[in-house]
N, C-alpha and C positions, 0 to 999 in steps of 0.2 A: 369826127373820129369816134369809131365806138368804140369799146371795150368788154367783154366777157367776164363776167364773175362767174369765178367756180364756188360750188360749196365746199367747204373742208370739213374733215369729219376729227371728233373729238370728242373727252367727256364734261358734260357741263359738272359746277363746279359741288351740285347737291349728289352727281353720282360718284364723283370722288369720296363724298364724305360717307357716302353706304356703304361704301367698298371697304374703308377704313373698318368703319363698325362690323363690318362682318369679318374681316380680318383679326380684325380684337376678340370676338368672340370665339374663333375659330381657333386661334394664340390660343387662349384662356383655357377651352374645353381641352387641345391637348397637351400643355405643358401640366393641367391638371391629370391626364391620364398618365403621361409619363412619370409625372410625381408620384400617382401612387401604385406605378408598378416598383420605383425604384424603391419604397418605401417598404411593399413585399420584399421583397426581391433581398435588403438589408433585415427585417425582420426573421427572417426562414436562415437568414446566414446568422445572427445573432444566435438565434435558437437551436441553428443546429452546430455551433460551437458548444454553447450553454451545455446539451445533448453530450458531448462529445467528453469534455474535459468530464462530466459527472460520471458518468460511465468508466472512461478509463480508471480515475481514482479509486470508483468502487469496486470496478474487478481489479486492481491491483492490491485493495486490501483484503478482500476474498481472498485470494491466492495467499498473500503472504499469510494472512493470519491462521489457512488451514494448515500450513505447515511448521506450526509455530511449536512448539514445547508444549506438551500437555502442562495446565496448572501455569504458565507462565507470562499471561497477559493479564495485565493491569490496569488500572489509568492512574495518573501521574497531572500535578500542576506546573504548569513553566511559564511563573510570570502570573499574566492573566488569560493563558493559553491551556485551553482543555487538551490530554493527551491521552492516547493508548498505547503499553509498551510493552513486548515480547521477545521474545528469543527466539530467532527459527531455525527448525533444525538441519544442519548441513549434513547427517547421516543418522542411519538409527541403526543398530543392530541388536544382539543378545551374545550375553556373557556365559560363561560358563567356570570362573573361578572370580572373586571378587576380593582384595582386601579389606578387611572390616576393623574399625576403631576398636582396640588402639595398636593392632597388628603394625608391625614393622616392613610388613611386605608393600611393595610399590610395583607390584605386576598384576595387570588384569589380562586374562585370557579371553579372548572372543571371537566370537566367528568371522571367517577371512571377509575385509570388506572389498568386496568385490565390487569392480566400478568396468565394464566395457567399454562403457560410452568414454569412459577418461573426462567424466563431467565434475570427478570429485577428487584430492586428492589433500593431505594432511600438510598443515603450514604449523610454524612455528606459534604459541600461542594457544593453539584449539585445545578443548578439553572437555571431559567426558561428565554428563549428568546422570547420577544413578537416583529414582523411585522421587522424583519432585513431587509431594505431594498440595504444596500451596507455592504459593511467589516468591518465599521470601527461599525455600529450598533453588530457586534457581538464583536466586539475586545474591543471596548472602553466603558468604563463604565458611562463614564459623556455623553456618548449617552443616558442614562438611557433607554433602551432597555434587557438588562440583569440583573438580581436578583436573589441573595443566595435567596436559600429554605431554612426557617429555621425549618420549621414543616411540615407536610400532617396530614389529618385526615379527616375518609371517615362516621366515627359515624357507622359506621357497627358494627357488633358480635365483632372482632378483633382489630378495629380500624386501620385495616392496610389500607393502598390506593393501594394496588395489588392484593384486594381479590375480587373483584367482590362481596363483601357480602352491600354492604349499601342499606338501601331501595329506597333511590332516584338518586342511579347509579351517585354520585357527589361526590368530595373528595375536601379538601378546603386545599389550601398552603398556608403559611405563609412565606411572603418574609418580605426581610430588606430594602423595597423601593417601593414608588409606578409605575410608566411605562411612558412615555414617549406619548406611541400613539397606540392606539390600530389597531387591525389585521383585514382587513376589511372580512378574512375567520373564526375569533376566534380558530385563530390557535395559539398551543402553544407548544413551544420545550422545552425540556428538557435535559440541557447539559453538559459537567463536566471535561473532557479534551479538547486541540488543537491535533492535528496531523499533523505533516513536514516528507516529502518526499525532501529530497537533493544530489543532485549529487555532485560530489568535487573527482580529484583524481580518476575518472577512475571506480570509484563505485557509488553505491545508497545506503541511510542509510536510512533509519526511527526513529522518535524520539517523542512520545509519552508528552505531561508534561500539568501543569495546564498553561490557558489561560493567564494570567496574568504572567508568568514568561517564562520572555528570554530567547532565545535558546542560550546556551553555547558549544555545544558541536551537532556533529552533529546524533549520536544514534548508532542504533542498524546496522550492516551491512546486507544489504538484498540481493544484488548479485554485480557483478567485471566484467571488460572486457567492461566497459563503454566507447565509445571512440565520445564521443559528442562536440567537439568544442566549450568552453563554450565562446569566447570571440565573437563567431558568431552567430547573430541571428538570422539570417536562421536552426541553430542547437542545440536552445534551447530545452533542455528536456522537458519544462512546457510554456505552452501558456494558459493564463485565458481570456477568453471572459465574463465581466460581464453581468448576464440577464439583459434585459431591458422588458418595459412594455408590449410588443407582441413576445417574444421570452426566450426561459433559456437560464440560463448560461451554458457556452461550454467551456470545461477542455481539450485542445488538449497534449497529451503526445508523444515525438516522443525518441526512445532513440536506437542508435546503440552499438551492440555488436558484438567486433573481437577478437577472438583468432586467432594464427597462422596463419594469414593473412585470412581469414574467417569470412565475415561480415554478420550480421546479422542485418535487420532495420525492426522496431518494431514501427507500430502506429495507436495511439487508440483516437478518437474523445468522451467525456465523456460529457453528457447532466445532469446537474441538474435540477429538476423543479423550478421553479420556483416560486412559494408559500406560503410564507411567511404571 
């Protein structure tokens, strides 16, 4: 009786072990290429957060600070938190009758504040800065420079002072004090919070409150990754240069930002007029 053997095909057991090895290898090179795309791919997004929050801060304090009160930003301590603090202005116009210390009168006349847009209008509280010529005319009150509104009234159709409706384009405020010294432009601010910008810890807050009341706390968080040296003055965040009589005042902001060893240095020179 015979019997036929077939060959069977298969791999012997040394080409199993090559196939492995190149499989390993093959593994290796690309969970290493996919590593370090993902590695970009997390770096560029790190950096362009990093990017992101720097920029927004620093044009948010450009803005506010150009619209700030002539003569009225400062820096302030809070804590172990470097700060900068101003007043910005919610309106400006020019006067045309003023009461002066120790005048009993409590009417200032000024040109109609005219508002179309209805982006402005007078709340309980707000009050009027006449001729600030340093910090403390806007901070301190026994500078008599600063005065609660207690009324407007323009004798128009509405008697609103936002309407542009009165026949002689003048609206009259009623403050609780006469002024101190008048503006040699008959200029007049109209004002109603402070604003602080403070570093502490490695971030930036902002903190919004009425003028007269101490900052307790340091606000709102506005961006992180602060890495400024607050004991060094070379590395302060806020530098005020006050105006003087042939120059503005000059708000210097410098503020470093490092994630993951990635530094970022950020700095902005800020002119206020000088105007008062």
């Amino acid at each position: 009786m015979s019997r036929s053997v077939k060959n069977q095909g298969g791999f012997t057991l040394v080409e199993l072990v090559i196939v492995i090895i190149v499989l390993g290898v093959v593994s290796i090179g690309i969970s290493s290429f996919i590593r370090s795309g993902v590695q970009i791919f997390n770096d560029v997004s790190e950096r362009d957060e990093l990017l992101s929050q720097s920029r927004f801060v620093l044009e948010r304090l450009n803005r506010e600070l150009r619209s700030a009160v002539p003569n009225s930003a400062r820096l302030a301590q809070v804590g172990g938190a470097q700060c900068v603090e101003f007043v910005p202005t919610m309106w400006a116009t020019y006067y045309t009758s003023l009461p002066l210390v120790p005048s009993a009168q409590r009417t200032v006349n000024t040109v109609e504040l005219g508002d179309p847009n209805g982006q402005f209008s007078l709340v309980a509280g707000d009050m009027a800065l006449v001729y600030p010529t340093d910090s403390d005319d806007v901070y301190e009150l026994s500078q008599q420079k600063r005065r609660t509104i207690l009324s407007c009234s323009d004798n128009g159709i509405d008697d609103s002072c936002t309407t542009n409706d009165s026949p002689e384009h003048l609206a009259s405020l009623t403050v609780d004090g006469a002024f101190a010294d008048i503006s040699p432009a008959s200029r007049l601010y109209i004002v109603r919070n402070m604003v602080s910008y403070c570093v502490s810890g490695g971030s930036i807050f902002r903190q919004e409150r009425a003028i007269d009341v101490a900052q307790t706390n340091l606000g709102v968080l506005m961006a992180e990754n602060i890495v400024n040296d607050l004991t060094d003055s070379a590395q302060f965040p806020f530098t005020v240069q006050q105006a003087t009589l042939n120059r503005n005042g000059l708000i210097q902001i410098l503020l470093a930002f490092e994630l993951n060893e990635e530094t970022i240095n950020l700095s902005s020179d800020i002119h206020v007029p000088n105007v008062p």
